[in-house]
N, C-alpha and C positions, 0 to 999 in steps of 0.2 A: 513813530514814523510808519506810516502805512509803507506795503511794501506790492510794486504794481509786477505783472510782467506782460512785456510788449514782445509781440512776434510780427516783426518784419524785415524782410531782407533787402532794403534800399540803405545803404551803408549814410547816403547822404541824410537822409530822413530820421536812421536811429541818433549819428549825431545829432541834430537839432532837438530832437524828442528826449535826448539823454540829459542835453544840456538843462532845457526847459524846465523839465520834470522834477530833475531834483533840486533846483535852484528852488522852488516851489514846494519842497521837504519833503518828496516823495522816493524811496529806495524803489531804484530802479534797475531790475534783470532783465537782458535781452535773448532772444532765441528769433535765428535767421530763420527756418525752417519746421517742418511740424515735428520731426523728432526731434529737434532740441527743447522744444517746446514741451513735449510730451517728456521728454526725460528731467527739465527744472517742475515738472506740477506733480513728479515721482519725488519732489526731496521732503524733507520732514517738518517744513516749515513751509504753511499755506500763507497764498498770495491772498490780498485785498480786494483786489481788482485786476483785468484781464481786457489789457488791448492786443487785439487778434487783426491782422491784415488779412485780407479777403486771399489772393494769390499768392500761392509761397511755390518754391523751387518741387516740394515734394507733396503737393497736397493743397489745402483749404485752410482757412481759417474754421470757415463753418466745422468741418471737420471736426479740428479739436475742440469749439465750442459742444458739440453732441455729445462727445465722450464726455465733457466733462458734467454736464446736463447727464449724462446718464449716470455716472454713480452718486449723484444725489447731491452734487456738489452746486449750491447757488450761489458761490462765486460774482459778483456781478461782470458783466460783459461788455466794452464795448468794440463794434466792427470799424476798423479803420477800412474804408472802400475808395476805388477811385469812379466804380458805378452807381448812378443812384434811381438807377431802374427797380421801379416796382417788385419785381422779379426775384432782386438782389439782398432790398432792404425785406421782403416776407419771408425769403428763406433763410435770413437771418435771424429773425424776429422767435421764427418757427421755430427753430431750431435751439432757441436757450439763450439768444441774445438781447439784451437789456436796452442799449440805444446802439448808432452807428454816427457816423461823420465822416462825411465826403469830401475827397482829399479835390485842391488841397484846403487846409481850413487856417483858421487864428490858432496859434498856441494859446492866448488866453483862453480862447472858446472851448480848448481839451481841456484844461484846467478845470473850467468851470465845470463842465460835465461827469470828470472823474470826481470833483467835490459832490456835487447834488446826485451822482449817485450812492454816493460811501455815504453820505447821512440819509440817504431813504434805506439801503440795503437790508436793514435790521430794521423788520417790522414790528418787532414785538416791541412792548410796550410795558413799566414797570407796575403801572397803574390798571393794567386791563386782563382776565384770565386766559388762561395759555392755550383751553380749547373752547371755542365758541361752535353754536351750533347755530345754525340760520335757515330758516327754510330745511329745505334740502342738501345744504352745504354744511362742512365741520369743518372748522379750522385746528389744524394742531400743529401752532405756533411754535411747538420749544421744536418738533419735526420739522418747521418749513413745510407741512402740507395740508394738503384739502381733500375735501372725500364728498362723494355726490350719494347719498343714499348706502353710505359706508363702503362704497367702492371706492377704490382712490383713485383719484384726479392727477391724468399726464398733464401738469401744466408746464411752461415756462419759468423763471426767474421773476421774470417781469410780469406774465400774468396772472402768478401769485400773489404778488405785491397788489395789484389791481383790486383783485378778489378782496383783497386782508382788507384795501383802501376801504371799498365797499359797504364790504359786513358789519366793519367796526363803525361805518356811519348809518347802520338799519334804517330805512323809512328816510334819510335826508334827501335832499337833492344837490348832488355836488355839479358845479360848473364844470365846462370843459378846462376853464382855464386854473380853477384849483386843482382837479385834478391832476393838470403837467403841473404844477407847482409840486405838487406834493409827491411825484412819481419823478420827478426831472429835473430841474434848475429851479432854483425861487421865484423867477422872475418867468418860466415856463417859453423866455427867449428861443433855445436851440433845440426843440423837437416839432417836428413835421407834424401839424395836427392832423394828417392822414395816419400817420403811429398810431395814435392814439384810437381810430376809427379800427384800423385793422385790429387789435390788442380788444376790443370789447366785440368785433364780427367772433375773433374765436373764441372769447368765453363763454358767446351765446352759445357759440357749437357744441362747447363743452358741456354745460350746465342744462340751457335749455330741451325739453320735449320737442319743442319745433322754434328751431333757432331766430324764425321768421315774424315770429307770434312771442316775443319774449314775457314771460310773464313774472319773473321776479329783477331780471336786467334791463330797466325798463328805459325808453329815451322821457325824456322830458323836452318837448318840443321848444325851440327856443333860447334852451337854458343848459343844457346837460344830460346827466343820470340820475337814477334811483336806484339802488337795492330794494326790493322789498321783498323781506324772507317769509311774509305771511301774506301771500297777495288777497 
């Protein structure tokens, strides 16, 4: 039983979300606030996944997503908002968060999104090696990290995963739409293809010389991307 924790402090909303949740076999801990929040991700048993409400009594959501983005923990994320100002969803994004959903939504649609995240979460692969090298990129998969010329790469949860999608398809050209498939819901239904636009703006920034001139993250006009490690 996967085991999630939700921080929000709308009494009426954990109900419905408690009920939902575990009907659907999910072990489900609640934290009103960011220090109770921050005091269940101190216990000795890590969470699965990590729904975070945008405004709490004592803080951010975003908040505890950084801290937890900063001790190296990729947890996957997502923001429960009731904004869905550009604004709102980049400084999330930015900040170590995986996808978002703008209240109020479907509980099947959370459902669906806490699934298609838990099975992308875990990029590695039994069939493929643990450090790959591309271009100017490394992967070191058993770490969960990347390194640009053996510096290592502040990425995201999710711009990892991005990177990993990439690399391990060298020279393909992936659809916009496999891509959310394989980053997001199967069916690539619940995420904003502007996500997806924002999520490859900064890993140009990340990776490329001149973000503007991509020469290994390349667009393919029409159709999608390309990785090419050997341009």
């Amino acid at each position: 039983m996967c085991r999630l924790l939700l921080l929000e402090d709308d009494r009426g909303l954990i109900d419905g979300l408690k009920y939902s949740l575990e009907k659907n076999g999910f072990d489900l801990d609640v934290a009103r606030n960011v220090q109770e929040a921050e005091q269940a991700l101190r216990g000795r048993h890590p969470y699965d996944l990590l729904l975070l409400d945008v405004t709490l009594p004592d803080g951010t959501g975003f908040m505890v997503c950084e801290k937890v983005r900063a001790s190296g923990d990729l947890t996957p994320i997502i923001f429960l908002t009731a904004a869905d100002e550009e604004t709102s969803i980049i400084r999330g994004l930015d900040g170590g968060g995986d996808d978002y959903i703008t209240k109020p939504f479907k509980l099947g649609e959370l459902c669906s999104r806490i699934r298609a995240l838990l099975r992308r979460s875990a990029v590695q692969r039994a069939d493929s090696p643990v450090r790959i090298r591309s271009g100017p990129v490394t992967l070191d998969r058993a770490a969960g990290r990347a390194y640009l010329n053996d510096r290592s790469l502040d990425l995201t949860g999710a711009e990892y995963r991005l990177l990993s999608l990439f690399i391990l398809h060298d020279g393909q050209t992936l659809t916009r739409n496999y891509i959310l498939d394989e980053l997001w819901d199967g069916h690539g239904n619940f995420v904003d293809d502007n996500t997806l636009s924002v999520y490859i703006r900064r890993l140009r920034e990340k990776i490329e010389e001149e973000s503007s001139r991509p020469v290994h993250l390349v667009t393919v006009r029409g159709v999608g991307y390309r990785w090419e490690g050997e341009p």
